[in-house]
C-alpha positions in Angstrom: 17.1 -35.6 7.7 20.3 -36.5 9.1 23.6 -34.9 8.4 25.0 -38.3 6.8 22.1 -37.8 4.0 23.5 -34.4 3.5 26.5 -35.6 2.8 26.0 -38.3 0.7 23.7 -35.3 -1.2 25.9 -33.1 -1.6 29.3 -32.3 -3.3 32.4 -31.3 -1.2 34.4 -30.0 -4.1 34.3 -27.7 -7.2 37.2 -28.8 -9.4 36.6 -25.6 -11.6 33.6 -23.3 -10.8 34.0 -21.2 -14.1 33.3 -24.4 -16.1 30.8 -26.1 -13.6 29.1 -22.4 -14.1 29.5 -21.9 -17.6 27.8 -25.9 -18.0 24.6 -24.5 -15.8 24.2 -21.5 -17.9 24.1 -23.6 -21.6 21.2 -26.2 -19.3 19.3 -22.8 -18.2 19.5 -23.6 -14.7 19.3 -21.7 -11.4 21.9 -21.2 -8.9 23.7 -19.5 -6.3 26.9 -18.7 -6.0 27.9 -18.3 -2.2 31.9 -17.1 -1.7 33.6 -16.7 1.8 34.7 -13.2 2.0 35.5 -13.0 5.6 36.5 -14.4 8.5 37.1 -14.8 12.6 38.3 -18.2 14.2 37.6 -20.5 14.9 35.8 -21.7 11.4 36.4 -24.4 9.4 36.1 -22.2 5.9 38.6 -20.1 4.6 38.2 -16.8 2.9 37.8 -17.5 -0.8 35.9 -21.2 -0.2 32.9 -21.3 -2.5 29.5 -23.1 -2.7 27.4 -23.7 -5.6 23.4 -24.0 -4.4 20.9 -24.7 -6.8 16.8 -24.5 -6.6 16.0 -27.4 -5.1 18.9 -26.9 -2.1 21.4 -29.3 -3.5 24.8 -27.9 -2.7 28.2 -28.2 -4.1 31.4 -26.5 -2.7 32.0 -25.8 0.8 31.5 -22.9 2.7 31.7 -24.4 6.0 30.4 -26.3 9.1 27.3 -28.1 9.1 25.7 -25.0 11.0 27.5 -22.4 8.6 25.9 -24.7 5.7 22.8 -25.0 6.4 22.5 -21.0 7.2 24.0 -20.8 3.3 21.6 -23.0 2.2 18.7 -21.3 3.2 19.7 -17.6 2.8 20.4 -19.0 -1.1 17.5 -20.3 -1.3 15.8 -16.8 -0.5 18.2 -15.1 -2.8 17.1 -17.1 -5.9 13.9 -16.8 -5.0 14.0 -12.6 -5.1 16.7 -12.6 -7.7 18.8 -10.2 -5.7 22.1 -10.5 -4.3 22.8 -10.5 -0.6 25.7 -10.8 2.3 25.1 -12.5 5.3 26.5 -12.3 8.3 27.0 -15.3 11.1 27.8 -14.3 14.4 27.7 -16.2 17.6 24.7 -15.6 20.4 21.4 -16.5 20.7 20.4 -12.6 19.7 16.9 -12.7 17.3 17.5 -13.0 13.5 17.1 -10.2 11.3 13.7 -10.7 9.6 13.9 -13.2 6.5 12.8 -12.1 3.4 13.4 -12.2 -0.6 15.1 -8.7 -0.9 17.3 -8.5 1.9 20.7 -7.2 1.2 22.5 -8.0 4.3 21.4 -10.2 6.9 23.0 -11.2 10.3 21.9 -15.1 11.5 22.8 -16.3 15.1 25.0 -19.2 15.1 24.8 -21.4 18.4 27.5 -23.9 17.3 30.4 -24.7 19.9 32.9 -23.3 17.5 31.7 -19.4 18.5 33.5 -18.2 15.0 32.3 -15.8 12.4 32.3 -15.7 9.0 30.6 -13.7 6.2 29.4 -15.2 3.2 28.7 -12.7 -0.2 25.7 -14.9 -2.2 24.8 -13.7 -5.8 22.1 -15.7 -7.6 22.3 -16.4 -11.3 19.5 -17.1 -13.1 18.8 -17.5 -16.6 16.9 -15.3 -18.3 13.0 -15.2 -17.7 11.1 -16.5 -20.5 7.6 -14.6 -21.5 5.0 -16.3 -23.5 3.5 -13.6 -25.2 0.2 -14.9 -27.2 -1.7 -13.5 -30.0 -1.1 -11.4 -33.7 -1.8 -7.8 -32.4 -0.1 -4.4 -32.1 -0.7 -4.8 -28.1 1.4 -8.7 -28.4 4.0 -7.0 -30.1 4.5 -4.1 -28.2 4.9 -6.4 -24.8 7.4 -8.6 -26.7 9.5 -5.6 -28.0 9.4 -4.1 -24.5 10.3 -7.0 -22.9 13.7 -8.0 -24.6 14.1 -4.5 -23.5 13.9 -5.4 -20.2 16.0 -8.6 -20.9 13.8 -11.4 -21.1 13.2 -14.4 -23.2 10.2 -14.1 -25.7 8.0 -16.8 -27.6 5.6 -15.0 -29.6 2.8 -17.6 -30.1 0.7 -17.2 -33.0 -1.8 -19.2 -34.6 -0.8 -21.8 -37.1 -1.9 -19.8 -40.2 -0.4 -16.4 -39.1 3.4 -18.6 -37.5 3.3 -19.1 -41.3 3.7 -16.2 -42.4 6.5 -15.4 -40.0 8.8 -18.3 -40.9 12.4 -18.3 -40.0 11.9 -15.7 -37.1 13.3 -17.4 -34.0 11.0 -15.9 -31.1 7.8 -16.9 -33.6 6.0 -20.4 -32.2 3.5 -21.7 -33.9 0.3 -22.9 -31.7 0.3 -26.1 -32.2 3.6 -26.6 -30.6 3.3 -24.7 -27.1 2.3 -27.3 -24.9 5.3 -29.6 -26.1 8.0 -26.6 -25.4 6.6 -25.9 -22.4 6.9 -29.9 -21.5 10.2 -29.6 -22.6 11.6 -26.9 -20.5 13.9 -27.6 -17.5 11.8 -27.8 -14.7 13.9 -24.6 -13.5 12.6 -22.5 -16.4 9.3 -23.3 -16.3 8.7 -22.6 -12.6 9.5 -19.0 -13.9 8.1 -18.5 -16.8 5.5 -15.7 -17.3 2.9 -15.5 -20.2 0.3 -13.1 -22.0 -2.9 -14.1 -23.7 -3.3 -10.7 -26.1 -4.9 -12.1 -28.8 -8.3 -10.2 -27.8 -10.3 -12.3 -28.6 -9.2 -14.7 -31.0 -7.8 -17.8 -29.6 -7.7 -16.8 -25.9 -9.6 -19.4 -24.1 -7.0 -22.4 -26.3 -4.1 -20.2 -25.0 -5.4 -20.3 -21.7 -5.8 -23.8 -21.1 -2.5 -24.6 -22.6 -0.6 -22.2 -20.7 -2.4 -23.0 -17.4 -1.8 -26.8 -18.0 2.0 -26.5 -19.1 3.1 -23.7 -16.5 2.5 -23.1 -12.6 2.2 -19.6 -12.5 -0.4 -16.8 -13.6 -1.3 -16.3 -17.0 -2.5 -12.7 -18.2 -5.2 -11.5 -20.0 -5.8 -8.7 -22.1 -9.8 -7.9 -21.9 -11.7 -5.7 -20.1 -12.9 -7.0 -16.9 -16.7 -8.6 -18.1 -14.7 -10.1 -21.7 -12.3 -11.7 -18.9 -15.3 -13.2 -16.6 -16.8 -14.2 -20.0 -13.6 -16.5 -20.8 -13.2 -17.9 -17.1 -17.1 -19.1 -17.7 -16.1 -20.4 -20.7 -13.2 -22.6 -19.2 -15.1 -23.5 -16.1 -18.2 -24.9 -18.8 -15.8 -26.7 -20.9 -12.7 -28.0 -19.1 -12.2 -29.6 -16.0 -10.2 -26.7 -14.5 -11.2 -25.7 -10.4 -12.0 -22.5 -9.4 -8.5 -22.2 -7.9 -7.2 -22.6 -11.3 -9.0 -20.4 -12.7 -7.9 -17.8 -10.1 -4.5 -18.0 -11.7 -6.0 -16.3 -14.5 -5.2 -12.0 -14.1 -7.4 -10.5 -16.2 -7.7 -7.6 -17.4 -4.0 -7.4 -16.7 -2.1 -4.4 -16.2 -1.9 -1.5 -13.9 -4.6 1.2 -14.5 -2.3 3.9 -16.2 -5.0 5.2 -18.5 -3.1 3.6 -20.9 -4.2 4.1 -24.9 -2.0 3.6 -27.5 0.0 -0.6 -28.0 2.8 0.7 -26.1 1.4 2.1 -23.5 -0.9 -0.9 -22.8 2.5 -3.0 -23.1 4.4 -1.3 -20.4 1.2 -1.3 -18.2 1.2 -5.2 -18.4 5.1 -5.3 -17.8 4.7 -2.7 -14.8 2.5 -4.9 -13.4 4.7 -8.1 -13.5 7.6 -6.4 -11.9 5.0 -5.2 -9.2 4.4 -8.9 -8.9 7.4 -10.2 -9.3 8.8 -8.0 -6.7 6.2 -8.8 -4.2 6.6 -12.8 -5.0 3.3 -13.3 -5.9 4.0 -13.8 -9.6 5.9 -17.0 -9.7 6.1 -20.4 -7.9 8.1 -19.8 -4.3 10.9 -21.5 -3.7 10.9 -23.7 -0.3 13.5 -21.5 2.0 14.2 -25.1 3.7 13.5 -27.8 1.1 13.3 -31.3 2.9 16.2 -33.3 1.5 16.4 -36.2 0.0 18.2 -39.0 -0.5 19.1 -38.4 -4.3 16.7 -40.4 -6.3 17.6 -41.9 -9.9 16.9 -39.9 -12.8 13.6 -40.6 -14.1 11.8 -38.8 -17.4 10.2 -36.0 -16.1 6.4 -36.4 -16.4 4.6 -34.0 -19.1 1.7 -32.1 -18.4 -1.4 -34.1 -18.6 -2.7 -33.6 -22.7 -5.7 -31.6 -23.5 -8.8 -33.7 -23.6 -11.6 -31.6 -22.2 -14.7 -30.5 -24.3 -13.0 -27.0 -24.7 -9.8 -28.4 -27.2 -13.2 -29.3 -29.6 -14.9 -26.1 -29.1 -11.5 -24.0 -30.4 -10.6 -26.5 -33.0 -7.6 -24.4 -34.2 -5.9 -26.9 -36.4 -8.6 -27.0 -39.6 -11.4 -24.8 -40.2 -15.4 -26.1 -39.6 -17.2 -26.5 -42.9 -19.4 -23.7 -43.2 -18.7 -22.7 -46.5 -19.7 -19.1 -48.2 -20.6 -15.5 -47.2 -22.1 -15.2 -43.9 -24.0 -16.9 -41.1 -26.1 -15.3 -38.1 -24.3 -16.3 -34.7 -27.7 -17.9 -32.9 -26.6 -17.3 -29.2 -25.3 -13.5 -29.8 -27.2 -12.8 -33.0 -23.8 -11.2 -34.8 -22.8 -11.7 -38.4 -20.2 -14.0 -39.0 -18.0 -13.9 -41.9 -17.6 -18.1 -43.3 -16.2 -20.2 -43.6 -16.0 -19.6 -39.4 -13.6 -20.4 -37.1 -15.6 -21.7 -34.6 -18.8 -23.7 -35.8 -20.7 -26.4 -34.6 -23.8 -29.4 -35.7 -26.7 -29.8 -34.3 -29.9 -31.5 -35.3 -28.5 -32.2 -38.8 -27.5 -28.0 -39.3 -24.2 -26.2 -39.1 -24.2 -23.5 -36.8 -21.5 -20.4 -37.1 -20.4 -18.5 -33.6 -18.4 -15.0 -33.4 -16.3 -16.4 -30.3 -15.7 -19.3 -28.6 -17.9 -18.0 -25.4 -21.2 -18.1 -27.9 -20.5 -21.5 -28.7 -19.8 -22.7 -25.5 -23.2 -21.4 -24.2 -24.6 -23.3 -27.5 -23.5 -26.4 -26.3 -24.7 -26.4 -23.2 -28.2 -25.5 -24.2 -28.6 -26.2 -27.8 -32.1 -26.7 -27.7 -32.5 -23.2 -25.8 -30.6 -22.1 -29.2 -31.1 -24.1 -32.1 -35.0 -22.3 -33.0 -33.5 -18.9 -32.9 
């Protein structure tokens, strides 16, 4: 990459950095703000000079030199990327460089440019505020979701199509049926930091998980106990074309081990954990500290996530009910009652079969013969 691309990649001047920051915030994007608050000559910025760097290392302002830039660059890139502000500190010498990190709050970074001048640079990230998918019609769902506008976040609360219904005209409220298109039509920024929930216990998890691990990069959470969990990661790994790796992004049973009992207890276990997460950077998608630029490309339509065909999107079947009609049916695999008509049903041989969960039909299936004499 040669400083000429740099150039041509990135803007010299802010006209007005309130606006240009008040138009980021209404597009939900991420950036750093990097401002000159001190200085030794010989350097080419002055104190006051400004720098706007967003996610993907694209820089606007100036700040100064092509050594004092690309030190900016990456120490913004590690700000954003642990949400924390910090000041750095370029010196002169060939002396080691503090070790790099997401939470630093002052760092001091060798310079071996001819210029031998000093400068340090305050950088604040903004980002917008973190969305949380929170899934399912429980007291557990609604406890994380109250707790975590607490804590500042966005929330969807994602409900099945029948119970989004009954919650018409509540804004955080998002019907099934329409997750995978908001997730596809996030900013990219938004989505790399978005965290979800599946506590529907049981109801619709293994739909919400396949969504949310199609339209999202980062782990999903699930509220089960540790063999209901294994139970839904066979489930996906029987019906959809999901790798073990995949799977793997699934943390269930989530939440620290508080000995928590009551909704709001379990809630703040599940939050406590993603700010454990969070602050360890192990619960979103890194951002590159050095991100190989690029001569920009044109805009192109940003490619949505790859729809749902797999066998599992006609085990759930969430959008109409089977046709098992009429008081109640014996679940073959498990041997449970289930109340009809049943949400999750299936033919074989000419006969309607009812199932308790999604898990007991999925094993069904696979072996229907092994099932179908019970």
């Amino acid at each position: 990459m040669t400083e000429r691309h740099v150039s041509a990649r990135d803007s010299e001047s802010i006209p007005d950095v309130p606006q240009r920051l008040a138009d980021l915030a209404r597009e939900g994007a991420a950036v750093a703000v990097a401002t000159v608050i001190s200085r030794r000559a010989p350097v080419s910025a002055q104190v006051g000079d400004k720098a706007l760097i967003h996610a993907d290392g694209r820089m606007e302002g100036f700040v100064g030199g092509a050594c004092s830039r690309e030190i900016v660059r990456r120490q913004a890139l590690l700000a954003l990327q642990g949400g924390q502000a910090r000041l750095v500190v370029i010196v002169p010498g060939a002396s080691a460089q503090d070790a790099e990190h997401a939470f630093a709050e002052r760092v001091t970074v060798p310079m071996n440019c001819a210029s031998e001048g000093e400068s340090e640079v305050f950088i604040e990230p903004l980002l917008p505020p973190r969305l949380l998918v929170v899934v399912g019609h429980t007291p557990v769902a609604q406890a994380i979701a109250t707790h975590a506008r607490l804590m500042g976040d966005r929330v969807w609360r994602v409900l099945d199509d029948d119970e989004a219904a009954a919650h018409t005209g509540e804004p955080d409220v998002v019907p099934f049926s329409e997750l995978a298109q908001r997730l596809t039509n996030l900013p990219a920024a938004q989505r790399a930091r978005a965290r979800s929930v599946v506590a529907s216990q049981g109801h619709y998890d293994e739909s919400a998980l396949e969504v949310l691990l199609r339209g999202q990069p980062n782990p999903v959470g699930l509220l089960a106990s540790r063999k209901r969990a294994e139970n839904v990661r066979e489930t996906l790994r029987m019906l959809s074309s999901f790798t073990d790796t995949e799977l793997g992004r699934i943390r269930g049973p989530v939440g620290l081990d508080l000995g928590a009992r009551t909704p709001h207890e379990v809630a703040v276990s599940v939050l406590a954990e993603m700010v454990q997460l969070d602050r360890a950077g192990k619960g979103r998608v890194a951002v590159a500290p050095v991100p190989p630029p690029v001569v920009a490309e044109p805009a192109t339509a940003e490619t949505p996530p790859a729809p749902v065909t797999s066998m599992l999107s006609a085990v759930m079947g969430l959008d109409a009910l089977p046709t098992v009609q009429g008081g109640t049916a014996t679940d073959p695999v498990c041997g449970m009652t289930v109340t009809l008509p049943a949400k999750h049903a299936a033919e074989h041989g000419g006969q309607e079969y009812a199932f308790c969960c999604p898990h007991c039909k999925a094993r069904f299936l696979k072996e229907p013969e092994k099932y179908a004499a019970t």
